[in-house]
TORSE-894730 format. One line per 10 residues: for each residue x, y, z of C-alpha. Coordinates in pm, 1 decimal. Layout:
TORSE-894730
X,Y,Z; ...
***
This chain:
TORSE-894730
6701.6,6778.4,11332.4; 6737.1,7133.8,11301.8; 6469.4,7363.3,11441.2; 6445.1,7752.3,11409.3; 6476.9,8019.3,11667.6; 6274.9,8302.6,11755.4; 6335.0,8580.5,11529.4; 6713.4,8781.1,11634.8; 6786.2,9137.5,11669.8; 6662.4,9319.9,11391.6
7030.5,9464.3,11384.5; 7201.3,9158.9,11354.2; 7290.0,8914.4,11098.2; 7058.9,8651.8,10987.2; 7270.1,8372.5,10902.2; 7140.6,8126.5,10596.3; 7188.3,7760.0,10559.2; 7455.5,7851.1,10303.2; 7635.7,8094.5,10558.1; 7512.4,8383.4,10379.0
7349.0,8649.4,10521.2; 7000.4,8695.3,10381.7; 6918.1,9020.5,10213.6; 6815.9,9288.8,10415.2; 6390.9,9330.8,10471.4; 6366.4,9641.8,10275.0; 6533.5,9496.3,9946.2; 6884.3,9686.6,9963.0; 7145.2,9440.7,9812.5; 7350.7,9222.8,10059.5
7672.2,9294.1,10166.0; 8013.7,9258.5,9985.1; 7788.7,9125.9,9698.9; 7861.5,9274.4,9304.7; 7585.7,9472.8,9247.8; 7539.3,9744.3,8952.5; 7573.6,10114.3,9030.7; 7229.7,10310.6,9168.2; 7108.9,9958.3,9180.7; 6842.0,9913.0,9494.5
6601.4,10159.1,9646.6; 6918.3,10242.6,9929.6; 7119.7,10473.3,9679.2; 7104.8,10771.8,9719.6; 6934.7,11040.3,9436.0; 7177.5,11104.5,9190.9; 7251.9,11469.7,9321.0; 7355.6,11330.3,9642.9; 7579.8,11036.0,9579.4; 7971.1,11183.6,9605.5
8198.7,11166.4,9296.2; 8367.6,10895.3,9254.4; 8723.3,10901.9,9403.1; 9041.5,10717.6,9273.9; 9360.9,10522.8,9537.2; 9604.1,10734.1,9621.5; 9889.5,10847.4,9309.6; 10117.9,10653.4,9599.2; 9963.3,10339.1,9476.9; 10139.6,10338.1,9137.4
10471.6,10220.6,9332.3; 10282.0,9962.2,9456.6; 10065.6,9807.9,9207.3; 10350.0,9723.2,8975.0; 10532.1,9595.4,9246.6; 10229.6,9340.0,9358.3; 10218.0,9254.2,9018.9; 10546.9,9171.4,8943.3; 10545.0,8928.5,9265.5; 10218.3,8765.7,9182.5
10315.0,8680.5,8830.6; 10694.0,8554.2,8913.4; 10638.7,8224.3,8846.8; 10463.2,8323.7,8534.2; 10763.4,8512.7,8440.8; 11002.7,8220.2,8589.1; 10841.8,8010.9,8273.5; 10938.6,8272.9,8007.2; 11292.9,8333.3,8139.2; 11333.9,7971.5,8132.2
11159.0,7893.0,7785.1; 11322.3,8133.5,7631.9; 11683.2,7999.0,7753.9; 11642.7,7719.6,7480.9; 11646.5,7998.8,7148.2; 11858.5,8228.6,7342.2; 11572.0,8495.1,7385.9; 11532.5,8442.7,7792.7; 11583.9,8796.3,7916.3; 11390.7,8940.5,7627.7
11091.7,8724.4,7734.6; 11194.4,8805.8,8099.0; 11162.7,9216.9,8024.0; 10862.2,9160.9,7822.8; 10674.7,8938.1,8090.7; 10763.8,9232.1,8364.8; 10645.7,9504.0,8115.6; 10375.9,9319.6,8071.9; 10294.2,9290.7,8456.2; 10375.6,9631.6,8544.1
10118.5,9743.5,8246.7; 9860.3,9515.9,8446.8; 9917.7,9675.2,8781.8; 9900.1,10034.0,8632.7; 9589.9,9939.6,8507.9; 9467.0,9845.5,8838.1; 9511.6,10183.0,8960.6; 9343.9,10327.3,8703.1; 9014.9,10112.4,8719.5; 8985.0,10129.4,9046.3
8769.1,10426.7,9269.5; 8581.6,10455.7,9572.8; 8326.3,10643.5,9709.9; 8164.3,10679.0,10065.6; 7790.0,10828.4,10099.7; 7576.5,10844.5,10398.1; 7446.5,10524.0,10409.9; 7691.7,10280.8,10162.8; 8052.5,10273.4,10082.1; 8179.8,10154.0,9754.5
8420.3,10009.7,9556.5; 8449.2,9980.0,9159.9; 8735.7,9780.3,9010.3; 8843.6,9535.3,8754.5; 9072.1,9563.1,8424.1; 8849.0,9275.5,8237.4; 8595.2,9211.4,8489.4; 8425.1,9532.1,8600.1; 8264.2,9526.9,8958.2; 8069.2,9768.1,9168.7
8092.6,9602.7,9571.0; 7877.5,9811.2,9812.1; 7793.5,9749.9,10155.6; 7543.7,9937.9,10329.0; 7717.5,10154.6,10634.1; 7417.8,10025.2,10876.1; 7599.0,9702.0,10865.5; 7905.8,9722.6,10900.8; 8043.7,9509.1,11171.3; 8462.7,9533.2,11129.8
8688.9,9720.5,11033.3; 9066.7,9628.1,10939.0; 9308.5,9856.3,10925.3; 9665.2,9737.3,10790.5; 9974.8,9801.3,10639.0; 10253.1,9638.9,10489.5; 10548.8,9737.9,10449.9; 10587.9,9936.7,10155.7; 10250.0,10088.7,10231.7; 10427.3,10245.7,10580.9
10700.5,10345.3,10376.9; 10455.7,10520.5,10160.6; 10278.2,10669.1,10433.5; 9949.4,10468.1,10313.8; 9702.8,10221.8,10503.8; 9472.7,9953.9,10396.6; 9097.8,9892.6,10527.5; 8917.3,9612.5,10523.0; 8537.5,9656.9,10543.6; 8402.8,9345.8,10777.7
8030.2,9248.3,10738.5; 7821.1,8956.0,10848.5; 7913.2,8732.0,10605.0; 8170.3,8537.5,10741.8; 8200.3,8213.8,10605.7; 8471.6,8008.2,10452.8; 8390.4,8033.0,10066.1; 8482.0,8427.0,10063.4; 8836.2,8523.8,9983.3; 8789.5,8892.6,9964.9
8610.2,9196.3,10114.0; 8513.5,9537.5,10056.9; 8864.6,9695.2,10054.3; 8997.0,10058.5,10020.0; 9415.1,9984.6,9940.5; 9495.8,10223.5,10024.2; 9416.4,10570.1,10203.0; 9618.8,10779.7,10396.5; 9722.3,10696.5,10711.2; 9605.7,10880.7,10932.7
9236.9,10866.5,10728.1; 9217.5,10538.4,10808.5; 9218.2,10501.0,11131.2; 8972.2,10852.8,11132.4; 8754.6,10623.9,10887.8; 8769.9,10303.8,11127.7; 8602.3,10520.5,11398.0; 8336.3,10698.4,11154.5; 8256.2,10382.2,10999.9; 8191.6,10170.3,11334.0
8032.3,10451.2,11528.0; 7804.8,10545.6,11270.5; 7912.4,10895.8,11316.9; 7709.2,11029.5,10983.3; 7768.7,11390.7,10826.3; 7589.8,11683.4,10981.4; 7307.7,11843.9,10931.2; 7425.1,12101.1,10682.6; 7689.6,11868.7,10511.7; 7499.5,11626.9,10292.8
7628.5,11343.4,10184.7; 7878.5,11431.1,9885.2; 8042.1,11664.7,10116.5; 8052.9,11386.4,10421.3; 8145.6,11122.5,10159.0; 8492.0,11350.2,10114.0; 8549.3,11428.7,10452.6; 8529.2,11041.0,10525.0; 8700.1,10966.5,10255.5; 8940.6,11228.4,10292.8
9229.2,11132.9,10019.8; 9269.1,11370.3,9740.1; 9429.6,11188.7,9383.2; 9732.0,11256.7,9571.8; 9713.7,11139.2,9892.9; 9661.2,11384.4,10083.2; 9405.6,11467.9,10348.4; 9116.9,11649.3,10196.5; 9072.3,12001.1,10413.9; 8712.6,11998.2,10587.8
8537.9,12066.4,10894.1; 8688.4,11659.3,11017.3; 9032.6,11720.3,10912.3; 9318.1,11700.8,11196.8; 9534.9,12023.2,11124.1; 9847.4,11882.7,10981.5; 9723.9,11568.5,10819.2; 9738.8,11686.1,10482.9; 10106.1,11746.2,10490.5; 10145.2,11391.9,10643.3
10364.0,11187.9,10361.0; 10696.3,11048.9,10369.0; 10812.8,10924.2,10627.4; 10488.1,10719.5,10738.0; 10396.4,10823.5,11081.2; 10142.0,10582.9,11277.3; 9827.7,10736.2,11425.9; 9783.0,10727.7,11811.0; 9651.4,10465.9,11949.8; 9303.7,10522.0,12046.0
9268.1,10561.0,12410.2; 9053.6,10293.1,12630.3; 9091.0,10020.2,12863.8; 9398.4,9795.1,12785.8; 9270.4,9460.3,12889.4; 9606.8,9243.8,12755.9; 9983.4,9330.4,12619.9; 10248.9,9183.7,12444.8; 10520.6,9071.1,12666.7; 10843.9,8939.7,12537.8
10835.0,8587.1,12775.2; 10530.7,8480.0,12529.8; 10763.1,8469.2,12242.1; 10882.0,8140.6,12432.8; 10541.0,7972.0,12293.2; 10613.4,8060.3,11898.1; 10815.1,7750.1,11855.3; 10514.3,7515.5,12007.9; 10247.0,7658.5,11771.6; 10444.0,7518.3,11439.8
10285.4,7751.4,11226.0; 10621.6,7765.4,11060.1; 10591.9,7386.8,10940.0; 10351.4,7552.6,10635.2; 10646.1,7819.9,10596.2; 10902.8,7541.5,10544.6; 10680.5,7308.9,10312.2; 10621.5,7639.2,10085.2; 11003.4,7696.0,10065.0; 11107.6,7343.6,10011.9
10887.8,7310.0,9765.3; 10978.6,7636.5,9570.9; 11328.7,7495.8,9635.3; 11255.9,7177.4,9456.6; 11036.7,7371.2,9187.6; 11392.9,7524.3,9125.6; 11619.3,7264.2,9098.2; 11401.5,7042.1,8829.3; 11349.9,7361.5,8635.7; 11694.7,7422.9,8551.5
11820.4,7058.1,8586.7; 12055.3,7136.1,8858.6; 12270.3,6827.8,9044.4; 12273.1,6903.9,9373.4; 12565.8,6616.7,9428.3; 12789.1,6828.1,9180.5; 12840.8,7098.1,9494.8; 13040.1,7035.8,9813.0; 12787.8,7012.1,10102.6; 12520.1,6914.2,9910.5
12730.9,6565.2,9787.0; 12813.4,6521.4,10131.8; 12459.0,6543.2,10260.8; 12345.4,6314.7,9973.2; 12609.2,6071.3,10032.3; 12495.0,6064.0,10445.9; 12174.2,6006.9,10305.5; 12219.7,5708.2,10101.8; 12460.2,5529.2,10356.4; 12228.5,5571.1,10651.7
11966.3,5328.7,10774.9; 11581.5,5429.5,10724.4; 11460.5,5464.7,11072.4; 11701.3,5691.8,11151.7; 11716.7,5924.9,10848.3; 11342.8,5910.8,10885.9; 11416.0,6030.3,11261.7; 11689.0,6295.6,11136.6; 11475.0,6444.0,10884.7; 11188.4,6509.2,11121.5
11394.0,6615.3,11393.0; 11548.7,6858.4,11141.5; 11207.5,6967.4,11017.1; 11106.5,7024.8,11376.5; 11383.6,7247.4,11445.3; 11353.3,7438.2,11111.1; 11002.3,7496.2,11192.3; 11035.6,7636.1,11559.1; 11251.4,7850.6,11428.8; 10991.5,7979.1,11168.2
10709.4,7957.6,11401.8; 10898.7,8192.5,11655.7; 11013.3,8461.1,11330.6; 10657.7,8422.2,11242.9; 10505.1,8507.5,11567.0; 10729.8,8803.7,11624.0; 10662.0,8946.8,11312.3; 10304.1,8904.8,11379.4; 10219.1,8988.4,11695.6; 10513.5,9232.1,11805.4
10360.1,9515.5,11961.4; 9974.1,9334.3,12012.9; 9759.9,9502.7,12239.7; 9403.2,9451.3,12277.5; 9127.7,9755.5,12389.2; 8811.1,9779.7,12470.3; 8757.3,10140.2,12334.7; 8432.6,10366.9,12504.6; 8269.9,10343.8,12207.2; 8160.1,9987.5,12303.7
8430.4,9859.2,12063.8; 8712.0,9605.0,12136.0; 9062.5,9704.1,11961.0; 9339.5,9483.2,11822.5; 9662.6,9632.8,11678.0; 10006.9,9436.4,11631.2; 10226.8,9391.3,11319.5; 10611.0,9444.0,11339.9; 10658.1,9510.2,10953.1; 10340.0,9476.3,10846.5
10063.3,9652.6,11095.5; 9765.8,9575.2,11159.1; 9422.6,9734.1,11347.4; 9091.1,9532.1,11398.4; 8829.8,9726.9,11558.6; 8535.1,9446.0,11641.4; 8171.5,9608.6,11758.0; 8108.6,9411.7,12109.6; 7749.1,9394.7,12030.9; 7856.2,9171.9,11749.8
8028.0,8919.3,12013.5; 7869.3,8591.7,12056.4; 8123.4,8470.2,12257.1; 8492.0,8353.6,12286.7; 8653.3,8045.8,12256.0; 9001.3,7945.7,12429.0; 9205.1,7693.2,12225.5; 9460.7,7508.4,12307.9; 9666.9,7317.3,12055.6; 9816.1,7018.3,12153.5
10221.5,7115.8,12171.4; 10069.6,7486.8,12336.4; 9876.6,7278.8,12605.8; 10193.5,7070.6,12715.4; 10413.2,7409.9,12772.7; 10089.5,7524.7,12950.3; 9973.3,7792.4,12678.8; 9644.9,7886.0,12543.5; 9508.9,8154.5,12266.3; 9165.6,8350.4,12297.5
8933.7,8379.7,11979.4; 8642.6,8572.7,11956.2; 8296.0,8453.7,11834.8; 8204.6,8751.9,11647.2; 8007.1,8828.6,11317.4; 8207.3,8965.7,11029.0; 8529.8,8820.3,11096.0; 8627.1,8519.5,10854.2; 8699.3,8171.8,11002.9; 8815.1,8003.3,10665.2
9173.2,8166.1,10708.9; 9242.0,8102.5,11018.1; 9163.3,8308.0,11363.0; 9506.4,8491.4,11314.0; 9433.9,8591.4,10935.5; 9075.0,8609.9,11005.7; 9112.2,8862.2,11252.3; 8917.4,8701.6,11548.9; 9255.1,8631.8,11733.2; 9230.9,8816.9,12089.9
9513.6,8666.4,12226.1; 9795.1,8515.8,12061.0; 10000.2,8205.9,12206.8; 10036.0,8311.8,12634.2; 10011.2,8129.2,12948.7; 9698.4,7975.9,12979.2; 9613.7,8171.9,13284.2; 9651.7,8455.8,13054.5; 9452.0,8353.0,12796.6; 9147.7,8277.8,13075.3
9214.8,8662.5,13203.0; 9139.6,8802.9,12871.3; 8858.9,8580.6,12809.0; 8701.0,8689.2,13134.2; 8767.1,9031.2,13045.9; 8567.9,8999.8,12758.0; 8250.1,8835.1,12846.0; 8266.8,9031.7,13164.8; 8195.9,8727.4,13374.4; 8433.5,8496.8,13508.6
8179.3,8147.7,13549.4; 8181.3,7977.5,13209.9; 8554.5,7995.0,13187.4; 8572.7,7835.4,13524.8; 8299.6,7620.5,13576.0; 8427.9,7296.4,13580.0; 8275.7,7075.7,13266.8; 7996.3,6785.4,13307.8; 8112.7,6510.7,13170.5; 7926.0,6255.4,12895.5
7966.9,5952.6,13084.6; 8092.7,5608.8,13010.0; 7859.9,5546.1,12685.3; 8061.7,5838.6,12498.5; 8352.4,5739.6,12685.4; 8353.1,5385.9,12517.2; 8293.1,5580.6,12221.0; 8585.6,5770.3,12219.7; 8847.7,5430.7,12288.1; 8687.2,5277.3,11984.4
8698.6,5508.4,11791.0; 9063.1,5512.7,11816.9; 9146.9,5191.5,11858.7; 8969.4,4993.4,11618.1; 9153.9,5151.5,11315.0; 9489.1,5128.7,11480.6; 9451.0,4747.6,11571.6; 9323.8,4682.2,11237.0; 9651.3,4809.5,11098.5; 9813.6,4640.1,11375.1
9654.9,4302.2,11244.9; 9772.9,4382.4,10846.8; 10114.8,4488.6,10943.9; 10173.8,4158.3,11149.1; 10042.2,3991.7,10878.6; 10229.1,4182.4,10607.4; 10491.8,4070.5,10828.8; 10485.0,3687.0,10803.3; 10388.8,3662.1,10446.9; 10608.1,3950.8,10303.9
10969.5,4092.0,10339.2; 10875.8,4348.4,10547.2; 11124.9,4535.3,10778.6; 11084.6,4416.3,11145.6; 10995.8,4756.2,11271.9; 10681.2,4793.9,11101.0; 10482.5,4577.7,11322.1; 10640.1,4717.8,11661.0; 10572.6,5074.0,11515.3; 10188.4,4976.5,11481.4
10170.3,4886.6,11875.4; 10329.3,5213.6,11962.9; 10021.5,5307.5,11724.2; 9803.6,5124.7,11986.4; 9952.2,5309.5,12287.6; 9937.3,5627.0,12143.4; 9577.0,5601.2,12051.1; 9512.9,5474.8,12394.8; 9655.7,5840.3,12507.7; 9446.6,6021.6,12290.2
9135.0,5864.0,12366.0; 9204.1,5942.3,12706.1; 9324.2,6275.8,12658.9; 8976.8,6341.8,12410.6; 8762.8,6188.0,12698.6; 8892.4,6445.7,12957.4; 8850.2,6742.2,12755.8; 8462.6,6654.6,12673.8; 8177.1,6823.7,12854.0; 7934.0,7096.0,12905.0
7799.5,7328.7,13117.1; 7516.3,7560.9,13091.6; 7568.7,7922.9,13327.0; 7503.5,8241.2,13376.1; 7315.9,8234.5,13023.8; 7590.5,8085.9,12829.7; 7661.1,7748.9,12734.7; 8024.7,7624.3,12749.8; 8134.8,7307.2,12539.8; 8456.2,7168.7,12559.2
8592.7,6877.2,12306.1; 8910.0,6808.9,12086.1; 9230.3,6695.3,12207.6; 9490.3,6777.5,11895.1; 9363.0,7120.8,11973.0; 9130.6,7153.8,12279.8; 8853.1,7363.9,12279.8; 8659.4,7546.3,12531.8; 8379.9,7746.2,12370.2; 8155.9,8018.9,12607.9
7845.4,8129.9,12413.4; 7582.6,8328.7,12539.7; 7247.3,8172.0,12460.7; 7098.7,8517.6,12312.0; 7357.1,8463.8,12050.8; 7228.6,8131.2,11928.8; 6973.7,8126.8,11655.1; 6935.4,7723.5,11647.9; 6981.0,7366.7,11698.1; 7107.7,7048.7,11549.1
7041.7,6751.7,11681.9; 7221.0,6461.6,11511.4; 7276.7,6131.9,11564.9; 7444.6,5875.6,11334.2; 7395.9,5483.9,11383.0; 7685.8,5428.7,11623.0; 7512.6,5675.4,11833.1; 7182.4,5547.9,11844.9; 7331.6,5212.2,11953.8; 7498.7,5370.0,12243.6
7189.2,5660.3,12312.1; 7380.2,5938.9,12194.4; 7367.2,6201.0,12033.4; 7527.2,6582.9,11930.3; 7402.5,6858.5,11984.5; 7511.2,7144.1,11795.0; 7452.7,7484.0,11872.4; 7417.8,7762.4,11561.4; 7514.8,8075.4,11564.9; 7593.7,8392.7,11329.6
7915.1,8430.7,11424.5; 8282.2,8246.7,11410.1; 8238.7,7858.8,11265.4; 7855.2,7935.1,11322.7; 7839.5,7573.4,11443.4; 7942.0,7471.8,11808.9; 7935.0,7113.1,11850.2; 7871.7,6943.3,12226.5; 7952.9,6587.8,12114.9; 7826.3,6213.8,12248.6
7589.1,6371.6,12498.0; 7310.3,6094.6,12618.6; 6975.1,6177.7,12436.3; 6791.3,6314.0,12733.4; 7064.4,6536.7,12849.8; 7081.6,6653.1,12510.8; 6738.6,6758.1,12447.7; 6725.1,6887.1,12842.7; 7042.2,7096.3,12819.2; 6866.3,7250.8,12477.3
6546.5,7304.0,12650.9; 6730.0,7470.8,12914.1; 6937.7,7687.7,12705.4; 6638.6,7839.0,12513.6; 6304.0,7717.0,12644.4; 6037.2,7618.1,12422.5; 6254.2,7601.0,12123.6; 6219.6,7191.0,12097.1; 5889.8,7181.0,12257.8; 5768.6,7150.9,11893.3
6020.3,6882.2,11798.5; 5939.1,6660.8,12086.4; 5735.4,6358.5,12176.0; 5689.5,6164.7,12509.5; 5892.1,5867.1,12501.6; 5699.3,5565.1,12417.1; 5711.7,5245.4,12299.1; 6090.4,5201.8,12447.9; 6293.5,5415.0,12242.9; 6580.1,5498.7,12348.5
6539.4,5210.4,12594.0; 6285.5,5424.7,12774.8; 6581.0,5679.3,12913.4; 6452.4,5960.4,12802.1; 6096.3,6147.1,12912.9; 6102.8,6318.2,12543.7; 6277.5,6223.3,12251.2; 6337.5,6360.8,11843.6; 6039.6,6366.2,11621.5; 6123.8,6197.4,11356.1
6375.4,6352.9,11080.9; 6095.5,6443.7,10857.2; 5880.3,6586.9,11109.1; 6202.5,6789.9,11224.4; 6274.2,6917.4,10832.9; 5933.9,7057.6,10792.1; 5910.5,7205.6,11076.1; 6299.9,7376.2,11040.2
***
């Protein structure tokens, strides 16, 4: 059952059942959508709107270069096709012309422009598209760069809107601008600080944009004296000042190896590895080590090459994750900037900047994977509009705090909402219905395959270990259940509601009830057996969906009540007639009463 809420902020994000945002009131086109040139009654008249504007020159040692990595395998395939006539590298040069052609042409069809009210971007070599998103709603901005951007004395930005779910793979982005534009940008963009009086917008449109075909700062009234001889080598920006509420320090590194992000790292290689060796027929058993290892292999029992290999993959993989969380978060420090901002910068070879509106906040959420949680660590993720959830909090950008003590992570969390009771408040638990729930949950499909394997057992020639490694199945699940159990509750304070659930990753989610724009109130059949149900809170920002799981009915529709009152009076009915088993005082209309009405 879903029902609405009262209408939000006119300067927030309305967030449709599809997790798009709808289209503004006054008919301007959405955000980040393709929409044609002077298209909606927003533009501005023709002798306003600035020129358009083209990347930086700098880019053309960078486009070819993108290229030429995003079509290797491509060019892999020719090198080896051709090997069979005796034409690979002429296929090989022709493949890279042939991408470096493509990337120069990227440069060339793609400009920019930035007006009073939208910003802009035209590009595409066979598909041409015009992205604009209105200034008034912007929410982020991302300001990053890679390597061979620093090199180049160049920055990317990222334009950050509402939308925010999982289906979108790429936003409004200006690769690249100078420097030390960017990060001027950033703050013109988020602050709304528009062009004077006198300016108009063609002439604000260059000052913001402020890179010439060149690179170079354009001179103006907003220009920092010196910028436009900034070049070669790339010098950062200063950090804007503010309030430092958390920074790196070199004893969290000791958590890298327990996130095992690097376990992705070491699939992609092993597999590019593998890609390799069938492509040109190689024998690994023809070199040295490699015979040795593949002799090992074949004389040693299963269980314990299965136990080598994932011990090995284990240790391969801390040693990623820890590489990976250097390079990632060397040099993170997190602001909360006057301008009623909050400010995230890190990167060691790649940079990066994420400026977040706090008026876009709708909360923060402290996870805690399971291999964090046993060294005692925790990460802080924001709730926020505009930042994407499908990629990840880290690659999303709503990563506060990366792996750090858990008492760190609770600090910054605190710091943030500005009050320290929902991260505190200890959790009301579910009770033994959802408790039950949780143990059978996990045991019945482990003793099930406890029951085949014993059978497999007696009727087949299957190895002896296969049955005992179902009941360390059983124990196991007994753990988690347990474990799952303890980290379930709720709490309602202070104006937010806290939920708590998960035990692979644990998660303790604070959002303020302002923030949430409706409810869900579902129960499947197992539930309504055991008077249960979840209630799911919705919200414009992060997953949009924040689940309190296996709550009994009446606390369910009570702690909704609470949260926002008069919100279900609509949906509910005095309990009659024993449903429920007469437990509840109001209960669900029925699911097509509850459709309607949502």
């Amino acid at each position: 059952m879903t029902t609405p809420a009262e209408p939000p902020d006119p300067r927030d994000d309305a967030v449709a059942p599809d997790g798009h945002t709808d289209p503004p009131a006054d008919g301007a086109p959405p955000d980040d959508r393709d929409v044609p040139a002077g298209a909606g009654g927003a533009v501005p008249r023709a002798d306003d709107v600035p020129e358009w504007r083209r990347l930086s020159n700098r880019m053309l040692l960078i486009h070819p270069v993108q290229s030429l990595l995003q079509f290797l395998p491509a060019l892999l395939g020719l090198l080896i096709a051709g090997t069979t006539s005796g034409n690979g590298p002429i296929y090989g040069l022709v493949g890279a012309a042939a991408a470096i052609a493509f990337g120069i042409l990227r440069w060339l069809t793609t400009s920019y422009r930035i007006s009073a009210e939208q910003v802009q971007v035209r590009r595409g070599v066979l598909n041409r598209r015009v992205l604009s998103v209105r200034r008034d709603r912007i929410r982020t901005v991302d300001v990053s760069a890679p390597a061979l951007h620093r090199v180049l004395g160049l920055a990317r930005v990222t334009v950050g809107t509402g939308l925010s779910d999982r289906s979108r793979t790429d936003g409004l982005r200006l690769d690249a601008l100078n420097a030390a534009t960017a990060a001027e940008l950033r703050e013109e963009l988020l602050h709304r600080a528009g062009p004077g009086p006198a300016a108009g917008s063609a002439t604000a449109g260059a000052t913001a944009a402020g890179d010439r075909a060149d690179g170079s700062r354009a001179a103006g009234p907003g220009a920092r004296a010196g910028s436009a001889a900034r070049g070669f080598p790339w010098t950062p920006p200063a950090p804007p000042t503010g309030t430092e509420l958390a920074r790196l320090s070199p004893r969290w590194i000791s958590y890298g190896p327990f996130t095992l992000s690097g376990l992705v790292t070491v699939g992609v290689i092993g597999a590019f590895l593998s890609r390799l060796v069938n492509e040109f027929h190689l024998d690994p058993t023809r070199y040295g080590a490699t015979r040795e290892l593949a002799d090992r292999v074949l004389h040693t029992s299963l269980p314990l090459l299965v136990g080598e290999v994932v011990l090995g993959l284990l240790v391969l993989a801390a040693i990623a994750s820890t590489c990976g969380y250097v390079l990632a978060f060397w040099g993170f420090r997190l602001s909360r900037l006057p301008g009623g901002t909050l400010h995230v910068t890190r990167g060691l070879i790649t940079t990066r900047a994420i400026t977040l509106e706090e008026r876009r906040l709708r909360g923060v959420e402290v996870s805690e994977p399971l291999l964090l949680r046993a060294v005692g660590g925790a990460r802080c993720i924001a709730i926020a509009t505009g930042l994407r959830v499908g990629r990840g909090a880290e690659r999303g950008g709503s990563l506060l705090l990366p792996s750090a003590p858990r008492a760190e992570a609770r600090r910054v969390a605190i710091a943030v909402l500005g009050r320290a009771e929902p991260i505190t408040v200890p959790l009301t638990p579910h009770g033994p219905a959802a408790r039950r729930r949780r143990y059978t949950r996990a045991l019945v499909p482990c003793a099930l395959l406890a029951v085949a394997a014993v059978v497999a057992h007696a009727l087949l020639p299957v190895p002896d270990w296969v049955p005992v490694a179902t009941v360390v199945l059983l124990v196991l699940a007994v753990l988690v259940a347990a474990d799952r159990y303890r980290g379930l509750g709720h709490a309602l304070v202070d104006g937010t509601l806290v939920a708590g659930r998960g035990s692979l990753v644990r998660r303790r989610s604070a959002l303020p009830t302002d923030g949430i724009i409706g409810w869900n109130l579902r129960r499947s059949f197992f539930q309504r057996r055991a008077g249960l149900a979840t209630l799911t809170a919705t919200t414009a920002g992060g997953e949009q969906a924040y689940p309190v799981p296996d709550l009994p009915i009446d606390e369910a529709t009570g702690l909704a009540d609470a949260a926002l009152p008069g919100l279900l009076t609509a949906f509910l009915v005095p309990a009659g007639s024993g449903s429920d088993h007469g437990r509840s005082p109001v209960r669900p209309r029925s699911d097509a009463a509850g459709r309607s009405a949502g």
